[in-house]
N, C-alpha and C positions, 0 to 999 in steps of 0.2 A: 504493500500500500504506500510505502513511504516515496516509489517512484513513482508511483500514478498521482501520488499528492503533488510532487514537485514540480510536474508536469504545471498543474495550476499556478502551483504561489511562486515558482522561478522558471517560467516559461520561457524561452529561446525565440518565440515566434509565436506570434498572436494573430487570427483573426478578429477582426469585430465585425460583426456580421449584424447588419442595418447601422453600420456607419453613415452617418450625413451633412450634409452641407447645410441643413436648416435649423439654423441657431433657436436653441431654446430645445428641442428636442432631445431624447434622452441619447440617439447613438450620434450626434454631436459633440456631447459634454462627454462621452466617453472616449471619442477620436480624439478630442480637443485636448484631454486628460494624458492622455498614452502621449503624445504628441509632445508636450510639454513637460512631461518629468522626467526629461534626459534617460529614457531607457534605450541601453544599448544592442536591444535585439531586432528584429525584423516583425513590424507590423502590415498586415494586410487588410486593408476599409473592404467589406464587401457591400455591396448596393446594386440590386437588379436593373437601377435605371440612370447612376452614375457613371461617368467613366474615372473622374476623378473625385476624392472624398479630402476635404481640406488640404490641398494640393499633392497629395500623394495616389498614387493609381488605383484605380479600384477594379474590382472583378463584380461580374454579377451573377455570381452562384460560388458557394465556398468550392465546388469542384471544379473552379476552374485557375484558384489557387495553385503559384506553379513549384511547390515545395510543400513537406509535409510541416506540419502545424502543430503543436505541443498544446495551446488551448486556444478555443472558440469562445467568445467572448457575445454571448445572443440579446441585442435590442430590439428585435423584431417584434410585431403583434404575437397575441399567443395562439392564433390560430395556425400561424404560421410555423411552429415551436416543432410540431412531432415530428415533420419530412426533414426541417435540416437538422434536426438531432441525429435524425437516419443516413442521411447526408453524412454528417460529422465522423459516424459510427462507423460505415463503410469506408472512410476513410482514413480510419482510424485514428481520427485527433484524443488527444491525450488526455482531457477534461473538459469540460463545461463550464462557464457563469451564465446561467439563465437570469439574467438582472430583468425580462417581460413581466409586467403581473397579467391578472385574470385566468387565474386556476383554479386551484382548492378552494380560495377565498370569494370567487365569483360564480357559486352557484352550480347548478348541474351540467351544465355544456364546459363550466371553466373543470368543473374536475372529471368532467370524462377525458380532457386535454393534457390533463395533469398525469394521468394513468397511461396515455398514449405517451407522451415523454418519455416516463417513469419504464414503462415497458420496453421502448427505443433503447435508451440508456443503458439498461440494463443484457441486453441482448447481446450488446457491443464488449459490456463490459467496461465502461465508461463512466467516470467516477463526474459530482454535477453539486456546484455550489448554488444554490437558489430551490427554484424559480424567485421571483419577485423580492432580489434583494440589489443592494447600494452596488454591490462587486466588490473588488478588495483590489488593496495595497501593499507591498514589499516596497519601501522608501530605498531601502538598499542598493537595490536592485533597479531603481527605477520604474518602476512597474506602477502606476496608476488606471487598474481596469474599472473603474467605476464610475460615477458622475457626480460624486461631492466636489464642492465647489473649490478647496482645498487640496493642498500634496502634503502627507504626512513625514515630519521629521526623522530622520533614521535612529533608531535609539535601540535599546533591549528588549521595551514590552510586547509583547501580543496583544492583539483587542479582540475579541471575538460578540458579536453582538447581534441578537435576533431584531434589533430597530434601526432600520436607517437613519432616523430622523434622530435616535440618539450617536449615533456615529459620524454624524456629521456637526452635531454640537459639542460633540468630545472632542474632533480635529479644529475646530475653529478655537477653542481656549487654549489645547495641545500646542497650536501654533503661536500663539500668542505667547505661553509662556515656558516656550523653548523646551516642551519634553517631547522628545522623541518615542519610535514606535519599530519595531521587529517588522510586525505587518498588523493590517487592518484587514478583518475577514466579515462581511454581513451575510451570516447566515439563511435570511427571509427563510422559504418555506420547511426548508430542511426537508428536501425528497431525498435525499442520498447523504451529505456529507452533515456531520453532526456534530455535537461539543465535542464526543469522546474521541473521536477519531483527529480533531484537530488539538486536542489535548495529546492527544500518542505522539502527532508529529512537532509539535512544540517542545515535547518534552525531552528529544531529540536533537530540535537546532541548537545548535552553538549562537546563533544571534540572537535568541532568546532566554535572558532571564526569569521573567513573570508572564503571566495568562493573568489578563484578567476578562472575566465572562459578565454580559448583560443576560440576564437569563429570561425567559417571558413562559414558556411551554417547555415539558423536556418528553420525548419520546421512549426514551429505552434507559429508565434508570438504572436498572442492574450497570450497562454497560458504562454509560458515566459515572459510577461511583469506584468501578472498577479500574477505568483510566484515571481517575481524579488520585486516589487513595498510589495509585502504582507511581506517577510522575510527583504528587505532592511532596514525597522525600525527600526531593534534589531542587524544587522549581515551586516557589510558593504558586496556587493558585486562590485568586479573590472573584468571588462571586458576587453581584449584584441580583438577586430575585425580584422580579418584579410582578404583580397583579396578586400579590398576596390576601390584601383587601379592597372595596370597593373605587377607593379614592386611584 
């Protein structure tokens, strides 16, 4: 697992797929992001109806990408979500950020979509951060695949966080007052990749001292109290719980 994670969080080559020229849009802020935080690898805009996506060239199908691709970075609608997962799959890209919403969260057409995915992914063998999250950061590394408005400082923490909107109030004070970050991970729906399993590989990096977790929902407690308890020895982790009570 710890190469199919890598694949995501120190990726060599990226697509972003619905990359765009239309400011204000989410595969904008995320071309515009990549673009701008001095990463040293090779990004590809894909866009069915561009040729070029913020002046760099674009493809209009990830299969027409002329190099294999480490991860797929998905701004597209979510109807759109299950062929190029299938797409990805057969071509064996390395990970997913499904940063799309209208899944699980949008009713019965969104989670029969969700399951189509979920099943793609899966088939492949294809490990998948999202659907419907911020996307993540390696400041290290350069690597800004998300659409916070911000580049996080390179430091020792980890963030991992089921809210965007608090992941991007945590990078805006972060920057202000100069603490740096390992990486920034928004987990949103958690179809595939989960605390524990980002707790195993954390626990792991050398540029990583601390985890700390926003927690909202947890899936497979056995499994995170088992990573928790096995990396807590060497690598404090701090958890934030949230929706405990009403407020």
């Amino acid at each position: 697992m710890q190469s199919q994670l890598d694949k995501l969080l120190k990726a060599r080559t990226i697509a972003i797929i619905g990359a765009s020229n239309r400011a204000g849009s989410v595969g904008y802020g995320v071309m515009k992001n990549m673009l701008n935080a001095g990463y040293g690898g090779v990004i590809y805009p894909v866009n069915i109806k561009e040729s070029a996506v913020q002046g760099v060239r674009a493809y209009a199908s990830i299969n027409q990408v002329p190099e294999a691709v480490d991860l797929g970075v998905i701004c597209t609608p979510a109807a759109t979500v299950p062929d190029i997962v299938e797409d990805c799959g057969k071509l064996h890209i390395g990970g997913l950020i499904i940063i799309s919403a209208g899944f699980a969260e949008a009713g019965e057409k969104g989670r029969q979509l969700y399951h189509q995915v979920q099943h793609n992914a899966q088939k492949y063998k294809m490990r998948i951060i999202g659907p419907n999250c911020l996307g993540i950061i390696n400041p290290r590394l350069g690597i800004n695949a998300s659409f916070a408005p911000k580049m996080a400082l390179p430091g020792k923490l980890a963030l991992i966080s089921q809210s965007g909107a608090l992941l991007t109030s945590i990078l805006d004070w972060s920057v202000d007052q100069r603490v740096g970050f390992s990486h920034y991970v928004s987990l949103g729906s958690m179809m595939d990749i989960d605390f524990a399993a980002l707790i195993d590989y954390f626990g792991t990096d050398q540029y990583t001292s601390c985890i700390l977790i926003y927690m909202e929902s947890m899936k497979d407690a056995r499994r995170f109290m088992s990573a928790a308890k096995a990396i807590s020895r060497y690598k404090p982790i701090i958890v934030l719980k949230a929706g405990r009570g009403a407020e």
